[in-house]
C-alpha positions as CSV (number, residue, x, y, z in Angstrom):
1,X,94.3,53.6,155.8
2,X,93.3,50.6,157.6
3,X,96.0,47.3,157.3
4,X,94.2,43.8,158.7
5,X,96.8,41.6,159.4
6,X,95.5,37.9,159.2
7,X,97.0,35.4,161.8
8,X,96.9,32.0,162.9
9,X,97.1,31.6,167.1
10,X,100.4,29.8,168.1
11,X,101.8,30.1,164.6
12,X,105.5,31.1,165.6
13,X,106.3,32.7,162.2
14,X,103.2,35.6,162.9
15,X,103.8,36.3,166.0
16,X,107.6,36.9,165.3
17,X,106.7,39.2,162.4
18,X,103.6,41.0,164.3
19,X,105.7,44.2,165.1
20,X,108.2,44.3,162.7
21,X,105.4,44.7,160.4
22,X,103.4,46.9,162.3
23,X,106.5,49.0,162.8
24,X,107.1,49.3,159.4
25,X,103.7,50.0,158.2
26,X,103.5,52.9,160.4
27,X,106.7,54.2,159.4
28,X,105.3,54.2,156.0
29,X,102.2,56.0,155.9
30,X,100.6,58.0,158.4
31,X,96.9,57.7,160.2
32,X,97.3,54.5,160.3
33,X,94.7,51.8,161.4
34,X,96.4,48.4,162.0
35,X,94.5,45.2,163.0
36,X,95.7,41.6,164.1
37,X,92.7,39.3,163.2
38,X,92.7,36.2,164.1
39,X,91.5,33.9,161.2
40,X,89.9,31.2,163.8
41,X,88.0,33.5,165.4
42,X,87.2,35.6,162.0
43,X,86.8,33.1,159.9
44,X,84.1,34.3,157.9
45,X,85.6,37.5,157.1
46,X,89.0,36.2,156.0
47,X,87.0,33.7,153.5
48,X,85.0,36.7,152.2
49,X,88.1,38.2,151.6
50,X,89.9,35.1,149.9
51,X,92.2,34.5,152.6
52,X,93.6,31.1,152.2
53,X,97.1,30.8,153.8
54,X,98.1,32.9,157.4
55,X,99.9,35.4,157.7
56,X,97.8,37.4,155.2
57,X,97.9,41.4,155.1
58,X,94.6,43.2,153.9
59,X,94.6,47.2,152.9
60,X,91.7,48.8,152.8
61,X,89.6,45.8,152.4
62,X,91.9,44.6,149.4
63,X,93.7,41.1,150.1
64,X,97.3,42.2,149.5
65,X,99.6,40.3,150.7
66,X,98.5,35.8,150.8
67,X,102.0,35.4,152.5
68,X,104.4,37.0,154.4
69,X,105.8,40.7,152.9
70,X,109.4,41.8,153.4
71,X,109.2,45.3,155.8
72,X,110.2,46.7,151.9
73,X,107.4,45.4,150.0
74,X,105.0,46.2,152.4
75,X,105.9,50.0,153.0
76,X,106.3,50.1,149.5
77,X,102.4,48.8,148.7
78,X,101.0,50.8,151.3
79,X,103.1,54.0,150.3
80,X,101.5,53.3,146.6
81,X,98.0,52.9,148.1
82,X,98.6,56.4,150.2
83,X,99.5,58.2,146.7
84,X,96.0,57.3,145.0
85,X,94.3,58.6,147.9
């Protein structure tokens, strides 16, 4: 499972989350890919995907998350996601 997380540089509120998040997504599901993208230098890609606001969290390709999760809801979506597979 691949997990894009979508960040702006210098915004406090990303970097503070960055590995809480990380943390709990692995503790979620294994074999695990996780990626910090930085919209700025991605910006392309996060408009393809319809990111609009930062912190964003893409699974698999899917925009999930336009805003920042709790630790809960995100090892709950990706825990979901995991089960189709």
């Amino acid at each position: 499972m691949k997990v894009e997380l979508f960040y702006s540089p210098g915004c406090p509120e990303c970097a503070a989350a960055q590995a809480r998040l990380r943390s709990a997504a692995e503790e979620a599901v294994r074999d695990l890919e996780w990626r910090e993208v930085s919209a700025v230098e991605q910006i392309d890609r996060a408009v393809d995907l319809g990111v609009l606001t930062l912190p964003s969290i893409v699974i698999d390709g899917e925009l999930v998350f336009t805003s920042m999760p709790s630790l809960k809801d995100l090892r709950v979506a990706l825990r979901e996601r995991a089960g189709r597979k």
